[in-house]
VEXKELO-319415 format. One record per atom (N, C-alpha, C, O, CB): residue in one letter; x, y, z. Coordinates in steps of 0.2 Angstrom, whole numbers, plus 5000, padded with zeros to 4 digits. Each point is the difference from the previous one (the first is absolute). Glycine has a CB too. Example, Ala and Ser with C-alpha at 12.3 -4.5 7.8 and 13.67 -1.06 7.14 Angstrom:
VEXKELO-319415
a506649725039
a499650065000
a500450065000
a500549995003
a498649955003
s500750114990
s500450065001
s499650055003
s500350065001
s500349914989
***
This chain:
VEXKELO-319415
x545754635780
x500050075001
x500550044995
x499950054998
x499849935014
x500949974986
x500450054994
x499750014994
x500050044996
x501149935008
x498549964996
x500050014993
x499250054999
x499950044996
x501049835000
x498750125010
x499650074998
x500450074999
x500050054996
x499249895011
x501350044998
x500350104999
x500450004991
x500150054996
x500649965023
x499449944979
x500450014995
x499450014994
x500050054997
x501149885009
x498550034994
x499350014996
x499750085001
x499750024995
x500049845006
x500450175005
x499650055001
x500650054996
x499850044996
x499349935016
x501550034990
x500550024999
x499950024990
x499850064998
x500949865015
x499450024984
x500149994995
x499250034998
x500250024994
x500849875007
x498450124999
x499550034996
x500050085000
x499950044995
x499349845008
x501150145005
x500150075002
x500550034993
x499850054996
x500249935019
x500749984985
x500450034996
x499749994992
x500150044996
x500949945013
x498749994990
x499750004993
x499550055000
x499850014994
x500449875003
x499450155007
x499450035000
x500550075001
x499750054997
x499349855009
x501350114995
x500850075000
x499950004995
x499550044998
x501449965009
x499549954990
x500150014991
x499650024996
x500150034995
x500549915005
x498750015001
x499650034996
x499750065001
x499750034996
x500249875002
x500150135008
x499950085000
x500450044997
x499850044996
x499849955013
x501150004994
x500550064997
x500249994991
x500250054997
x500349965018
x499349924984
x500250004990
x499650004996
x499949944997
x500750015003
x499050094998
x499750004997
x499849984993
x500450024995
x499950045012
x499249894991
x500049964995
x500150054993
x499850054998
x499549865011
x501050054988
x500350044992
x499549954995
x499949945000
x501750095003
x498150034992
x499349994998
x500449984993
x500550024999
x498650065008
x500549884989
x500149984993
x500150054998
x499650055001
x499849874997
x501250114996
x500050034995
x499650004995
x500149944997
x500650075007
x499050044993
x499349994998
x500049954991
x500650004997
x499150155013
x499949834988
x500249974995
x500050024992
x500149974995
x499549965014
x500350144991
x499750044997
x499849974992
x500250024995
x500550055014
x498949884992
x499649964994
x500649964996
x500049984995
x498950135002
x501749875007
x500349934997
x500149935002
x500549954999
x500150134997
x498949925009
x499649915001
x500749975002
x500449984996
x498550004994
x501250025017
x500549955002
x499649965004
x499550015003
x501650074997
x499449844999
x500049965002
x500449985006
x500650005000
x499250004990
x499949975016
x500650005007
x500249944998
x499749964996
x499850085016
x501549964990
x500349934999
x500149985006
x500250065003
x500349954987
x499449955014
x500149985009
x500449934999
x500249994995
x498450075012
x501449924996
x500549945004
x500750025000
x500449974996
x498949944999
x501050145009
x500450035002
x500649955003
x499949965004
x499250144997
x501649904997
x500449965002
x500049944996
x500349945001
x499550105009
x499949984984
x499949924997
x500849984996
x500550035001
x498050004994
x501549935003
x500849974998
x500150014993
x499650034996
x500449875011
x500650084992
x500350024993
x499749964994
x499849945001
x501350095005
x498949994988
x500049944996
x500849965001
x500650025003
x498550044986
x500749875008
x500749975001
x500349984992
x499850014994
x499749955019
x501250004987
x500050014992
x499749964995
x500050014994
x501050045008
x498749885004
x499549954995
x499650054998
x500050004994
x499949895011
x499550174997
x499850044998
x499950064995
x499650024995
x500649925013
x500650074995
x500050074993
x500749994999
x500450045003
x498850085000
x501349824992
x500549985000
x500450054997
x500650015002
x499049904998
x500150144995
x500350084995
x500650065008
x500550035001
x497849984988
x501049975016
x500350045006
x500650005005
x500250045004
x498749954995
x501549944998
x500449985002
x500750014998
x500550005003
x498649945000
x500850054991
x500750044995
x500450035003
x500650004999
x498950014992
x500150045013
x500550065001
x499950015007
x499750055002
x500350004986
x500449905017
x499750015007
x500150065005
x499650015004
x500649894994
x500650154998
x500050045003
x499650064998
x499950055004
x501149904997
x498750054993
x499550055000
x499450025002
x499549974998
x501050034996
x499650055010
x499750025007
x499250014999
x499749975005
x501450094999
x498449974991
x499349984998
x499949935000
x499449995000
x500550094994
x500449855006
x499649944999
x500249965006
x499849955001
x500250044986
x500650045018
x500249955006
x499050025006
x499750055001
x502549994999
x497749915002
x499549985003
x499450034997
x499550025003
x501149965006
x499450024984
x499350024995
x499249965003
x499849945002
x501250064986
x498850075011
x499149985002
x500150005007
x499450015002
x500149914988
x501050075015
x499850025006
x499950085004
x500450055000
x500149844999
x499050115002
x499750075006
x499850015007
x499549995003
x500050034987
x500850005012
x499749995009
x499450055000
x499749975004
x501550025003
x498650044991
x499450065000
x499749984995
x500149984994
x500550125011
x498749924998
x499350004995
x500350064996
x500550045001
x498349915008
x500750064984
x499850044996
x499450024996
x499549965000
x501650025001
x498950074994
x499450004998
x500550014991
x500450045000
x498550025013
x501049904982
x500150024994
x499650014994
x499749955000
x501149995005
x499050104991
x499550024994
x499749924997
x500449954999
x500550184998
x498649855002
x499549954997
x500449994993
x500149954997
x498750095010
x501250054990
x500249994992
x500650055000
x500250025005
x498649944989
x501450054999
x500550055001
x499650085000
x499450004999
x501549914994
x499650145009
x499950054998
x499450014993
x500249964996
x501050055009
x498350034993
x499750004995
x500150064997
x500250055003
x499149875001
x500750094989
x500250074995
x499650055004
x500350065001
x499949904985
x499350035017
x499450085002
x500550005007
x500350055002
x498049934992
x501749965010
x500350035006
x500750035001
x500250045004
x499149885000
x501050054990
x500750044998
x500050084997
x500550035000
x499849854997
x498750145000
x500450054996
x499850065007
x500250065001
x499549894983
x500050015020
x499950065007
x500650055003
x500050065001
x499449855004
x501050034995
x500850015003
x500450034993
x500550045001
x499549855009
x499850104983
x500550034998
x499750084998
x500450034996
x500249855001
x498850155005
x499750044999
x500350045006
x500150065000
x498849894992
x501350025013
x500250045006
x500750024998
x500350054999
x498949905009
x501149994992
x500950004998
x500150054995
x500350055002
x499949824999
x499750124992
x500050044995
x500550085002
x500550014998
x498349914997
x500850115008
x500250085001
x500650005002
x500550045000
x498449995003
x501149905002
x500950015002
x500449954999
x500549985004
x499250075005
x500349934984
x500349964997
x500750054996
x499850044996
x499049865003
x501850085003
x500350044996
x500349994994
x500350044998
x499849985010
x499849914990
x500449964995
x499450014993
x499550025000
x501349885010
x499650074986
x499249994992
x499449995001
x499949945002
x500850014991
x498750085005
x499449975002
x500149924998
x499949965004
x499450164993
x500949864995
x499949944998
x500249955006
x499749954999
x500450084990
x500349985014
x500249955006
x499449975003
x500049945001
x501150125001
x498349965000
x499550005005
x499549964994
x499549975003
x500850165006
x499849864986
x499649984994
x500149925002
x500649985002
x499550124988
x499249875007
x500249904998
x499750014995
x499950054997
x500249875014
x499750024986
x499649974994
x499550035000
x499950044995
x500449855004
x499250125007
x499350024998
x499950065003
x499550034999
x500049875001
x500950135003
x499950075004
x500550055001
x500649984999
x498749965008
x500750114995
x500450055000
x500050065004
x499650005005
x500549954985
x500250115008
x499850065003
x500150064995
x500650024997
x499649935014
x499350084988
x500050054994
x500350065002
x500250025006
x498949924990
x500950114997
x500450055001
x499850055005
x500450045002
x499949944987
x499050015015
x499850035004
x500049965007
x499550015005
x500150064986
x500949905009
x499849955008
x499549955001
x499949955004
x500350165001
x499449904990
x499549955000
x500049934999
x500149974994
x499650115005
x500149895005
x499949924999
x499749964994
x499449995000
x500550035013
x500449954982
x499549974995
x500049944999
x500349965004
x499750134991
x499749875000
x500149934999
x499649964996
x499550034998
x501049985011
x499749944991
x499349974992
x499549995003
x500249975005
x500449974986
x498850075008
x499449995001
x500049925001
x500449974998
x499350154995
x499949855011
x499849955002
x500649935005
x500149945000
x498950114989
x501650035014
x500449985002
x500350005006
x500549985003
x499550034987
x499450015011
x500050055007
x500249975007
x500250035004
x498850024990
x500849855004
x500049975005
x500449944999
x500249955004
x498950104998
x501149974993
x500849954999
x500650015004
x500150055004
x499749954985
x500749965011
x500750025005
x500250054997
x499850004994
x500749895010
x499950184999
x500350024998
x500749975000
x500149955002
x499150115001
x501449984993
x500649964998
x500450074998
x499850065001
x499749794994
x501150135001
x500650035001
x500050055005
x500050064999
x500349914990
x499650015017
x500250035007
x500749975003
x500249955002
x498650085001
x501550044995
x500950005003
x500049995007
x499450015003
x501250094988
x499849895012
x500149975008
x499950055004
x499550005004
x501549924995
x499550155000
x499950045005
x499450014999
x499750005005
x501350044998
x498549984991
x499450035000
x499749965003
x499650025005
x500450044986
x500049885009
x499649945005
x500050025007
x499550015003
x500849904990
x500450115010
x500250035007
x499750065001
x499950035005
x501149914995
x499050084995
x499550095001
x499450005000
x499650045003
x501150024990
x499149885004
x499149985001
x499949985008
x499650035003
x500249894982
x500450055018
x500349965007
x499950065002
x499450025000
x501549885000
x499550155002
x500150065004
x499350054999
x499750035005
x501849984993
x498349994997
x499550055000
x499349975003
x499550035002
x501150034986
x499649845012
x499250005001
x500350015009
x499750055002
x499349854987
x501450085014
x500450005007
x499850085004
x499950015006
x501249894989
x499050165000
x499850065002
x499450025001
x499850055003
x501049974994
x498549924999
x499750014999
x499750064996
x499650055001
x500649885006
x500250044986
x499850034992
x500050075001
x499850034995
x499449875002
x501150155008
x500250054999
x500650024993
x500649995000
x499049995014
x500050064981
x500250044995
x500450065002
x499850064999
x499449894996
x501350025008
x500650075003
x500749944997
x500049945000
x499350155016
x501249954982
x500749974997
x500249955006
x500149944998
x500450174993
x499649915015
x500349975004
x499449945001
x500349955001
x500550165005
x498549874993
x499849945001
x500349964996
x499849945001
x499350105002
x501349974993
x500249954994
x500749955003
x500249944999
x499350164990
x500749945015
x500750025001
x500349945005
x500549965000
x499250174997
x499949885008
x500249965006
x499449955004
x499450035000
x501550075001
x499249875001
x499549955006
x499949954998
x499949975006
x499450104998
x500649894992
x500249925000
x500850004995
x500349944999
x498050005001
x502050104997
x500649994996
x500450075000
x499950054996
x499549844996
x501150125012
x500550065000
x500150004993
x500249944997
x500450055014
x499450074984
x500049994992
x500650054998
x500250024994
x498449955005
x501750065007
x500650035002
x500649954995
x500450024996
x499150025018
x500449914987
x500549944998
x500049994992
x500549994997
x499349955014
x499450074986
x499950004992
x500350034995
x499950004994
x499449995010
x501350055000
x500550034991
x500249954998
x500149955003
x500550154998
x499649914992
x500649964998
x500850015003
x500250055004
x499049954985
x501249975008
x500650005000
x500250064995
x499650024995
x500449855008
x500850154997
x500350034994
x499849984993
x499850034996
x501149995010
x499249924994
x500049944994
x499150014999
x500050034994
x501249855011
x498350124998
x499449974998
x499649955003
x499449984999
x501150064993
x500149925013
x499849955002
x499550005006
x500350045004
x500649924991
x498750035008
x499549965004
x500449975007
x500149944999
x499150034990
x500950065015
x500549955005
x499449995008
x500049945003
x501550124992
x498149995006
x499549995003
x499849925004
x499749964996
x500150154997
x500349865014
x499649945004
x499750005004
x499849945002
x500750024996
x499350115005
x499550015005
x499449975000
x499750004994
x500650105007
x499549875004
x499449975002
x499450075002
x500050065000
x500849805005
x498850094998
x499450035004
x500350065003
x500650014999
x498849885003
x500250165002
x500150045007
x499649985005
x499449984999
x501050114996
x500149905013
x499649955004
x499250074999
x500150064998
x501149845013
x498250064991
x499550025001
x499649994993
x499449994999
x501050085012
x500049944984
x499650014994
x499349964999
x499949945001
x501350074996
x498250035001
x499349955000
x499949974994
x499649955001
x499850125005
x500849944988
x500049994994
x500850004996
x500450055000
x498449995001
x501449884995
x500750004995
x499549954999
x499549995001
x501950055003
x499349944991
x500249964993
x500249945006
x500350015005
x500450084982
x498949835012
x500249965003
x500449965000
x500049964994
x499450085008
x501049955002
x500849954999
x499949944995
x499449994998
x501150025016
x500149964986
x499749934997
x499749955003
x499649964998
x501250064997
x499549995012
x499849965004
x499449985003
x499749955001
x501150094999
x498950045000
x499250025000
x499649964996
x499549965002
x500950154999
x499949924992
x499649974996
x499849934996
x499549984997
x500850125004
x500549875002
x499949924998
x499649975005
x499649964999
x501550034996
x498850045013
x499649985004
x499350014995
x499749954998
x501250095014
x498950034988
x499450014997
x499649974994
x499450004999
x501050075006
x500149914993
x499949964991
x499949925000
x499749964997
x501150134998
x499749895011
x500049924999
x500149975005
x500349955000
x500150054991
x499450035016
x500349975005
x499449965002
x499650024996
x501350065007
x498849894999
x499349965002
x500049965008
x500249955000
x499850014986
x499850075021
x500049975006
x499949924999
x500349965003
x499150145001
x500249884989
x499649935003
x500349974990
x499749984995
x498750065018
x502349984987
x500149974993
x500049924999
x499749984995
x500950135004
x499849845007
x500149975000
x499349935002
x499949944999
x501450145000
x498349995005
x499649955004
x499850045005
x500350055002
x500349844996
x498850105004
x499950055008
x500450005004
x500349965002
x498750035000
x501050114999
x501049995006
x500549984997
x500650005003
x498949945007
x500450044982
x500749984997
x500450064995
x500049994994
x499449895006
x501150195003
x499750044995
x500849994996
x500549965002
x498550145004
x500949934986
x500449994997
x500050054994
x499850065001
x500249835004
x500350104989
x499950064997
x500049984991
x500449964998
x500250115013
x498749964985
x499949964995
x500550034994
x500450055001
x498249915004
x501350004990
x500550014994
x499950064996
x500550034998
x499749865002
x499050124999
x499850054998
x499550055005
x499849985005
x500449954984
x499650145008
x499750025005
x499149994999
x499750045003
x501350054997
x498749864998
x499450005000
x499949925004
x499449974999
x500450134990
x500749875015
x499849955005
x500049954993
x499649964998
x499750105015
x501249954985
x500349924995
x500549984998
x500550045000
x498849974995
x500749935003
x500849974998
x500350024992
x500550004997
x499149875010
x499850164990
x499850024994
x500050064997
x500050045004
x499649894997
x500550094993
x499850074998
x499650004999
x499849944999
x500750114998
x499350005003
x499350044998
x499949994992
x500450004996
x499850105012
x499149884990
x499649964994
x499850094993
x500150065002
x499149805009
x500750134986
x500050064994
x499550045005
x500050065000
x500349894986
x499250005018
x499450035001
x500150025008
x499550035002
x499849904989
x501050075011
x500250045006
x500450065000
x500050025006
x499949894997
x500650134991
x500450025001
x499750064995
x499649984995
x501349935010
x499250154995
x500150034992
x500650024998
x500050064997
x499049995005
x501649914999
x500149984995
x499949954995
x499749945001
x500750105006
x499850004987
x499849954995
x500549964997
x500550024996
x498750045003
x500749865001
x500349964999
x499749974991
x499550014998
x500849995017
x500449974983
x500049994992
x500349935002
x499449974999
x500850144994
x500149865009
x500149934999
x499649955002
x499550015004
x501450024996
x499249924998
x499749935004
x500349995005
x499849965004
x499849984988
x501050085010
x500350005008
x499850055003
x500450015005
x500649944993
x498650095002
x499650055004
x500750045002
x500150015006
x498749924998
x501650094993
x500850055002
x499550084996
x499550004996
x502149895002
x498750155007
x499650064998
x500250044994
x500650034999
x499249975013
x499750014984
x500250054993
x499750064999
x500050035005
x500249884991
x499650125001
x499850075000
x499750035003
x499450004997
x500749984997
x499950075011
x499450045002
x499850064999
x500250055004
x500049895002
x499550084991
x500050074997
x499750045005
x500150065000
x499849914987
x499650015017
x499550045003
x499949975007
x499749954999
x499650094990
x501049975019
x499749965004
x499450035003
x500050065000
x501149885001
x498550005002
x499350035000
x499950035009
x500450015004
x499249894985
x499850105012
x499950065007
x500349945006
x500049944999
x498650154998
x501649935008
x500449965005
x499149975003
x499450034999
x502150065003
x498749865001
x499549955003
x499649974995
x499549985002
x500450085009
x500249934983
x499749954997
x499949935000
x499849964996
x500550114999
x500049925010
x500249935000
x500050005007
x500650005002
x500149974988
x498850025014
x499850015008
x500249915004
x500149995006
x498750124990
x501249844998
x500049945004
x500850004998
x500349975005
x498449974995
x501750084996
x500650005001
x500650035004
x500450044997
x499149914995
x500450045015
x500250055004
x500749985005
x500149944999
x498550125000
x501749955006
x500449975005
x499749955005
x499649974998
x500950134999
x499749895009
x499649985007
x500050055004
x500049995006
x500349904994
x499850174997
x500050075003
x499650064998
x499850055002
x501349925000
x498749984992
x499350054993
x500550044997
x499750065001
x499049965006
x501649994991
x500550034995
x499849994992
x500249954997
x500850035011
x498650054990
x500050004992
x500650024996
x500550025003
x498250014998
x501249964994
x500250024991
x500950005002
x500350044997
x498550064998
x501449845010
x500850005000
x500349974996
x500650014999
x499550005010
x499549944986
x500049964993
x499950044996
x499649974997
x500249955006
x500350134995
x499750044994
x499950105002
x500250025006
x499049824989
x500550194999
x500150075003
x500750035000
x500549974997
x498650025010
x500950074997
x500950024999
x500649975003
x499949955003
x499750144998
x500949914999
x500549985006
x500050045004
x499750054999
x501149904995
x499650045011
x499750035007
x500950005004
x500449955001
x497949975000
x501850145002
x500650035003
x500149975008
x499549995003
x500350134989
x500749865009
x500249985007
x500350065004
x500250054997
x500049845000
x499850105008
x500850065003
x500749955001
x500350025005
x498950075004
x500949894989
x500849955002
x500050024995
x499650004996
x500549905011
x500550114992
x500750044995
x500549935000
x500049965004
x500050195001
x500349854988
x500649965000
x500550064996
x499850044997
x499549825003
x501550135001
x500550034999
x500349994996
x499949954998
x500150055010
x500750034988
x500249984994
x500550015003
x500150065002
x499249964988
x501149945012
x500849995006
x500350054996
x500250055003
x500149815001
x499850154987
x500450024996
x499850085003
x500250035005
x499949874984
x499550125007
x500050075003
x499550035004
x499950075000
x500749934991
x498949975013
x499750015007
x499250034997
x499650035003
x501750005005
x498649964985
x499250024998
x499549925004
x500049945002
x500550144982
x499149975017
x499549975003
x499649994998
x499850054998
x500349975009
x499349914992
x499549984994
x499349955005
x500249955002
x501050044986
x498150045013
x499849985002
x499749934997
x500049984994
x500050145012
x499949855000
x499549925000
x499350004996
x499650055000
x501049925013
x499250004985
x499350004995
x499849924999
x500449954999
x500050164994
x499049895007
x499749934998
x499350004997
x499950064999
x500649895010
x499150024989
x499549994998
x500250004993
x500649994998
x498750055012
x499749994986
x500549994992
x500050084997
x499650055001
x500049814994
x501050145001
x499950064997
x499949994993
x500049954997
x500650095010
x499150044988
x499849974995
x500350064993
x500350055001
x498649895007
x501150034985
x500250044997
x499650014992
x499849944999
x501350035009
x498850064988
x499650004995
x500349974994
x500649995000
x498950105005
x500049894990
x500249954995
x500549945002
x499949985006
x500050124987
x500649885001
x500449965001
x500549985009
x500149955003
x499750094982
x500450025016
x500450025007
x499549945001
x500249964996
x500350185008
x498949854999
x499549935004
x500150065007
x500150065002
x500249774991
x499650075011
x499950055007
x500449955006
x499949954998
x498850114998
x501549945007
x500449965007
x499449995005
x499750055002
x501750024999
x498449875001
x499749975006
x500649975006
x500449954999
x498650024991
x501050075014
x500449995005
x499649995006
x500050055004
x500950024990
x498849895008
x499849985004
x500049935005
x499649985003
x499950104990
x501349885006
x500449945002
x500050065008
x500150065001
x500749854986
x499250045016
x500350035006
x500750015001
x500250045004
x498949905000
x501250034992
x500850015002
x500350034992
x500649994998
x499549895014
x499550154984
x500150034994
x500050065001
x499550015001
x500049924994
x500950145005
x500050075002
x500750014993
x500249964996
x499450055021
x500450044983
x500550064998
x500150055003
x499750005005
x500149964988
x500550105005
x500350065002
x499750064995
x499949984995
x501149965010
x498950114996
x499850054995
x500450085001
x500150035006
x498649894994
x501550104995
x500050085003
x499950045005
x499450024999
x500549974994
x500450045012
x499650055006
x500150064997
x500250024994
x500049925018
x499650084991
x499750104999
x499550004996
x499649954999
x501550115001
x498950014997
x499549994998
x499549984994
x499450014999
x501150035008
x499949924990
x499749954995
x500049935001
x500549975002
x499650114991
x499349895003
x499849935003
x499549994994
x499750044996
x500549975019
x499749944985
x499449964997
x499549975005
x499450015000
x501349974990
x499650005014
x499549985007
x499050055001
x499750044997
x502049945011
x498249984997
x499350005003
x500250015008
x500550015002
x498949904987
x500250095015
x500150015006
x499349975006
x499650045001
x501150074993
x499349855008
x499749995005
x500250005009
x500549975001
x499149974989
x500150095014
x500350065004
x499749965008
x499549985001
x500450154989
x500749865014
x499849985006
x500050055005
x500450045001
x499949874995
x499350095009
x499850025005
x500149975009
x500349955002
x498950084987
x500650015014
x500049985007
x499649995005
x499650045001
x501050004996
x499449905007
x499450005005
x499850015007
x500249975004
x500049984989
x499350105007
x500050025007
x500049965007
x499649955000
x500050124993
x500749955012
x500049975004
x499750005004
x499550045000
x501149974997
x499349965008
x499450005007
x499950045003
x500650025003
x499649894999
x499250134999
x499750035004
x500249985007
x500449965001
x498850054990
x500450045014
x499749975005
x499749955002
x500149985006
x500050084992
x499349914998
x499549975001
x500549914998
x499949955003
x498950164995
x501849924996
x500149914998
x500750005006
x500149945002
x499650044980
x500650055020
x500550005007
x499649985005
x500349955002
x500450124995
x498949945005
x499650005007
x499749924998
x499949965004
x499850194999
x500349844991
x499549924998
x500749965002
x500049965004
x499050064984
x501550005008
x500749965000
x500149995008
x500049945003
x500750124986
x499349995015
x500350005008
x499449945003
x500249945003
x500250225000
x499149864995
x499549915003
x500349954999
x500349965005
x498750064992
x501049984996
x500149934998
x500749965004
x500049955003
x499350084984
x501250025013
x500649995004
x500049975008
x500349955002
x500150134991
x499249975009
x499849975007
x499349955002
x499849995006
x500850124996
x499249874992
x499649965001
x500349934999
x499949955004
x499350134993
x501349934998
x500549945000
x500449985006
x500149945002
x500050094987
x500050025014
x500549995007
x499649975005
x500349975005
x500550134993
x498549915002
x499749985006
x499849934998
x499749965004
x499950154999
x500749874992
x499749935000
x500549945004
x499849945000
x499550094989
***
């Protein structure tokens, strides 16, 4: 008799909740192909894993790296120049700093606001996107792409914080805002996303691979567009990287393309300069440079650097999202299954 009353008990109160909470729908994807990452709670790498991560135990991006209690949704490829020139066709009008700032290698914004860029480029990564403008891309898709100044401004990143210092310096470490639908994802996030694997070691066995395309190895000339010049396949010149997803088989255990090659790609974790408190965001993947300069393949799992915040950068951007929660119908499935369990 209790434990009916408690089973009847227990479906009532879930059948409450699922009336009075209303399920929170996908924010919408607005044509940049995200990927769900799930196995929520998963574990850290450890330092047989990513030994680089361990150098510096106190620094607070790598202490329990690649672990996430929550599912997510992260971008398939980076940002592309056409999806970038959307947002900077909106931005532009309320940009107050130099047009050239908003410019990379292939694209820009002309003397009339307008979005331009080299022809047949359309679907390559965009790049030198500075941090906060990354955070202002976040806010505007979060208001849903509303072209008013204040969409830029606030809802996934208080941008209140973006002055400089007297000096010039960058001191800014604000994360997310809670609710935010769209940011720049942690490291954490992303090492999850790039190399973490459920079944690395074996079914049920999970672990986290060395590179992001589920190997002990890099990436071969013919997987990457990077281009490589030696017989050790170390990376050397890249004058032109090509459209993101070229390379569909070399991808994560989460389907993550082009994290071997294309732009480098911005985190939100900040690191600190004790001396005088300028703040320099996290970065991975590879970055690239013309002629001699060559190019950095950064795609070791426990290989990263720091880069400039505000607003210049050389970086790329691939953008994470959020996942909706249960309806009605998946609460009311949950409340069964609970009391179906208890009746056994």
């Amino acid at each position: 008799m209790n434990r009916a009353r408690t089973t009847t008990a227990a479906l009532a109160a879930a059948t409450l909740a699922a009336i009075t909470t209303p399920a929170l729908a996908a924010p919408p994807e607005y044509g940049l192909d995200f990927v769900t990452v799930g196995d929520p709670g998963n574990r850290a790498v450890t330092e047989a894993e990513a030994p680089k991560l361990f150098w510096a135990p106190d620094f607070e991006p790598y202490q329990n790296a690649g672990a996430v209690g929550y599912e997510f949704r992260i971008m398939r490829n980076e940002v592309t120049i056409s999806q970038w020139g959307e947002f900077l066709e909106a931005y532009a009008p309320h940009y107050q700093g130099h047009r050239s700032n908003l410019n990379g290698l292939y694209h820009g914004i002309n003397a009339d606001n307008q979005f331009v860029y080299t022809p047949g480029t359309e679907n390559h990564p965009a790049e030198y996107i500075g941090w906060h403008t990354a955070a202002r891309y976040c806010n505007w898709l979060h208001n849903g792409k509303i072209n008013e100044a204040w969409a830029f401004e606030t809802g996934a990143y208080d941008t209140s914080h973006f002055q400089p210092n007297a000096d010039g310096r960058y001191t800014d470490i604000n994360v997310r805002m809670p609710g935010a639908k769209y940011w720049i994802p942690s490291v954490s996030e992303y090492i999850k996303a790039a190399y973490y694997d459920p079944n690395r070691y074996g079914q049920g066995e999970p672990g986290y691979w060395p590179y992001p395309h589920m190997s002990e190895v890099p990436v071969t000339p013919e997987e990457s567009d990077v281009w490589f010049t030696s017989d050790e396949n170390t990376p050397g010149n890249m004058l032109f990287n090509g459209p993101v997803g070229q390379y569909p088989e070399v991808q994560s255990p989460w389907g993550l393309l082009g994290v071997s090659g294309g732009a480098g790609e911005w985190f939100e974790d900040a690191i600190v300069n004790p001396n005088n408190g300028q703040s320099s965001r996290l970065q991975n993947a590879s970055t690239y440079a013309i002629g001699d300069l060559g190019a950095y393949l950064l795609d070791v799992i426990d290989d990263w650097h720091s880069g400039a915040s505000g607003e210049f950068g050389f970086p790329g951007i691939r953008i994470a999202s959020t996942i909706p929660s249960p309806g009605v119908p998946g609460v009311l499935l949950m409340a069964a299954l609970i009391c179906s369990r208890r009746r056994r």
